[in-house]
MINU-794494 format. One record per residue (C-alpha): residue in three letters; x, y, z. Coordinates in steps of 0.02 Angstrom, whole numbers, plus 32768, in hexadecimal, padded with zeros to 4 digits. Layout:
N
alaXYZ
...
END
This chain:
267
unkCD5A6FC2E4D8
unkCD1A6F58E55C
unkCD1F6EC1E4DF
unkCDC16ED6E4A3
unkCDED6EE1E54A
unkCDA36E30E55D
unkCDF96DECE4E5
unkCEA06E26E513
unkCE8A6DD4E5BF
unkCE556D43E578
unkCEF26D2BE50D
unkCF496D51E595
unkCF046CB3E5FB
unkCF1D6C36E575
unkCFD16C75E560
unkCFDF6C51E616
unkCF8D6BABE60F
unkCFF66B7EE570
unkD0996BA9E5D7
unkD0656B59E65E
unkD0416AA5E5FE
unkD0F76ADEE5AA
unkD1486ACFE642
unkD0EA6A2AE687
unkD12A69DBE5E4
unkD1D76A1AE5FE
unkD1DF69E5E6B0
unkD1AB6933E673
unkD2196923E5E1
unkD2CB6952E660
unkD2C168A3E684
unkD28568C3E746
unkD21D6828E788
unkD17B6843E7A6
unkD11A6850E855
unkD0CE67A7E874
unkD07D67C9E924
unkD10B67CAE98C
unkD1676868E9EA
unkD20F6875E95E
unkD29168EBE974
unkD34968F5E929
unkD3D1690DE9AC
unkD4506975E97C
unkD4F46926E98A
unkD5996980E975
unkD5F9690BE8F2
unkD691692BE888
unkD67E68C6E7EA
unkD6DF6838E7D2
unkD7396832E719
unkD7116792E6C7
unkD7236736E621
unkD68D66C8E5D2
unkD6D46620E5F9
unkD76F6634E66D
unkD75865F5E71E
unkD7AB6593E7B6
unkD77D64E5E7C7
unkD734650CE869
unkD6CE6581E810
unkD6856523E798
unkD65764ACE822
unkD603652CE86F
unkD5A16562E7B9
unkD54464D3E7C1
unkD4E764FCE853
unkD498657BE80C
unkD4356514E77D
unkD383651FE7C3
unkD2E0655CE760
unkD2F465FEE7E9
unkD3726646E76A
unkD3706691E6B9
unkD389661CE620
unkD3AF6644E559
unkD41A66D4E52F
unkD4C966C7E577
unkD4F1675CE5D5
unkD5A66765E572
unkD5266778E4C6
unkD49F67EDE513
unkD532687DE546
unkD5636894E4A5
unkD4AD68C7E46F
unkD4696910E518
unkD4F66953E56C
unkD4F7694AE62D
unkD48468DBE67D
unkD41F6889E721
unkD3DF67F4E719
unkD368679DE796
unkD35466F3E7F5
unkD2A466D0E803
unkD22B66DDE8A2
unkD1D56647E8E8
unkD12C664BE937
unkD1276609E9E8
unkD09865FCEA5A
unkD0956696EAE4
unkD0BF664EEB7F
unkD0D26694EC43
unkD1496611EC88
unkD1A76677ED22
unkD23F6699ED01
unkD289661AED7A
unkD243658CED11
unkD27C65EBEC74
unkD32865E7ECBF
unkD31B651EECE4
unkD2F26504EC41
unkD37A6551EBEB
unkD4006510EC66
unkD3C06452EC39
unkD3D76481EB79
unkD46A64BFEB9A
unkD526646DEB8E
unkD577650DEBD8
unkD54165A8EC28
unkD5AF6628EC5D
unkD5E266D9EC5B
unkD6546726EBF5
unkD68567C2EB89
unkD69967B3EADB
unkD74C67D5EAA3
unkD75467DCE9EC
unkD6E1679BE94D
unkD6E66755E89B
unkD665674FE821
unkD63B66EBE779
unkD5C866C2E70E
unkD570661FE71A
unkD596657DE6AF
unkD5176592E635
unkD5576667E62D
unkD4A3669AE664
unkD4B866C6E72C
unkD52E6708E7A2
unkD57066B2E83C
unkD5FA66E1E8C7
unkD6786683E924
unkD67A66ECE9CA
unkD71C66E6EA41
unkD6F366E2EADF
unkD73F66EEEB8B
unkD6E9669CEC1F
unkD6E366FDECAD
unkD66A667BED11
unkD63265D0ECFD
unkD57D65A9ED45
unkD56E650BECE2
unkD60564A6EC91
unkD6106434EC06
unkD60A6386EC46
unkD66E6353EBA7
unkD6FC63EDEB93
unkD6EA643EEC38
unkD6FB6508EC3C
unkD73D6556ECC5
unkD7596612ECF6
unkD7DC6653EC91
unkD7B465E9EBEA
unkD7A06634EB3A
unkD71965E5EAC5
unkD6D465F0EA31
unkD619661FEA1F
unkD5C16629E979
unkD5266678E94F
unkD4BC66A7E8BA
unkD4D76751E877
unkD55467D9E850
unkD5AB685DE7EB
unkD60E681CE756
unkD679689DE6CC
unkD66B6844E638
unkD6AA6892E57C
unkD69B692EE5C1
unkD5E86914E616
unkD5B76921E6D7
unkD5386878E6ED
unkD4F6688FE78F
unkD47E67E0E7C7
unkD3F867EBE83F
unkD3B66742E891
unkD33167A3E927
unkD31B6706E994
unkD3DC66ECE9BB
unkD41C6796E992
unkD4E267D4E98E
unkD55267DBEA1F
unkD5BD687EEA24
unkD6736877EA4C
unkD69D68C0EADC
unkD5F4688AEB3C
unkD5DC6816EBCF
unkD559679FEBB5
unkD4FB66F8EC1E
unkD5006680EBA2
unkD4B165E1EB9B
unkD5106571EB13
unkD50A64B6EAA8
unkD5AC646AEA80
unkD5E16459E9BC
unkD62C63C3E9D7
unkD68A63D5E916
unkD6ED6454E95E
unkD6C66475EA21
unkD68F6512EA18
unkD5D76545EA4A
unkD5506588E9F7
unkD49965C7EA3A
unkD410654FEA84
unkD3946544E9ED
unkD2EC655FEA46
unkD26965D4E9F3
unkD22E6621EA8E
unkD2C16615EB02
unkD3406697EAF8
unkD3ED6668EB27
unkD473670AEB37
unkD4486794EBA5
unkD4A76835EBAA
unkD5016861EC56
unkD5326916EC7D
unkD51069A9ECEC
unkD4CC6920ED6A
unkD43E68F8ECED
unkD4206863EC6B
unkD3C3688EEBDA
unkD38A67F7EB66
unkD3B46808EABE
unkD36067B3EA45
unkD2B967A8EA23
unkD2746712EA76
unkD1D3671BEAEE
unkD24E66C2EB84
unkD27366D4EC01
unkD2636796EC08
unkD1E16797EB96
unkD1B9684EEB4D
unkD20568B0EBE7
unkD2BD6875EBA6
unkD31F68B1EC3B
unkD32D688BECFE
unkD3A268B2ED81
unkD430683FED73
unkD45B6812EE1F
unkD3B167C5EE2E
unkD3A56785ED8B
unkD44F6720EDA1
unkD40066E9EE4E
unkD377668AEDF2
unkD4006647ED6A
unkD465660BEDF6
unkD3CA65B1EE60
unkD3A56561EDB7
unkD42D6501EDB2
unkD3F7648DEE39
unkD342648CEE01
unkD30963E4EDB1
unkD30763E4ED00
unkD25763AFECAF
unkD23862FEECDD
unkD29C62E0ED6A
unkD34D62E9ED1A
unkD3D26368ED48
unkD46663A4ECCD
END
């Protein structure tokens, strides 16, 4: 009896062991990226899809596309061919391995403002999606209002009061019946609705702005209920804590404005 007993627990652990490696190779075939070190999480970002057809786009848009062409992002299958065969999709940018670093968050702040073309404040209006020129990506032209300008475009100035254009990686495309949802972690989607700090290049093609391309250095920051909350996942300048009180925070974002930029210059 006893031994029979032993056996039956004994089945009963490799069963559990065999589900177990089941559901490791599961979780790696979904098409999730794997953990390379760094803290990764997925914000979850209220989007309506944005219907779209494989090659139709404005020409502002396919301006835009081509900023989006870097090794970071998935190549081969078009998205437009993969639907057909796997149905709804996400697809990832990838995640680039920085140094850790404890520069204060004032220095952070200079940093980005020197990179920067624009910053301001403002509160995203309205969005539209598409896939990328080569049909394997997602980007999104943002519409933006500015509610405040802390640094202005020496060559378009903004002013309080202006609508831009900001466009970022990622996004929720219907396509042929299919939700494609994209997912690029170190820039992350804006939600419309939202009020972000926002530190911005220039696209000179078509004078909109897109994100300041800097591996450890994120550049929107989420403002509400007197808190900013950082929102991709970059190391700077909150590092892992992600959040702050906002007053403060825009304190230091303001002070860096007149803070020399690295070597002596100011912008």
């Amino acid at each position: 009896m006893s031994g029979r007993r032993f056996v039956t627990v004994g089945a009963f652990l490799i069963c559990l062991a065999a589900l177990a490696a089941g559901g490791i190779a599961l979780s790696g075939a979904s098409g999730a990226p794997q953990d390379s070190g760094r803290l990764k999480r997925v914000k979850e970002v209220k989007e309506v899809p944005t219907p779209v057809e494989d090659g139709v786009m404005t020409a502002k848009q396919k301006e835009h596309s081509k900023l989006y062409k870097s090794a970071r992002y998935p190549r081969g299958r078009r998205i437009p061919e993969r639907v057909e065969s796997e149905g709804h999709l996400t697809v990832w940018g990838g995640i680039s391995e920085v140094p850790l670093s404890n520069l204060p968050l004032g220095e952070s702040l200079t940093r980005l403002r020197c990179a920067a073309d624009a910053v301001v404040i403002g509160s995203v209006r309205g969005k539209s999606s598409n896939l990328t020129e080569g049909g394997t990506f997602v980007f999104t032209d943002y519409d933006v209002a500015v509610d405040d300008v802390l640094k202005s475009d020496a060559r378009a100035p903004v002013e309080s009061g202006d609508a831009i254009t900001v466009t970022r990686p990622g996004g929720t495309v219907s396509i042929r019946g299919r939700v494609v949802r994209a997912i690029d972690r170190e820039v992350e989607r804006l939600e419309v609705g939202q009020r972000y700090l926002l530190y911005l290049r220039r696209v000179p093609a078509t004078g909109a702005y897109g994100q300041v391309s800097h591996p450890m250095f994120a550049d929107a920051f989420l403002l509400s209920d007197g808190r900013v909350e950082q929102i991709s996942d970059k190391p700077l300048p909150l590092r892992y804590l992600r959040a702050a009180d906002a007053a403060q925070f825009l304190a230091e974002a303001r002070n860096a404005l007149h803070t020399p930029c690295v070597g002596g210059a100011s912008q």
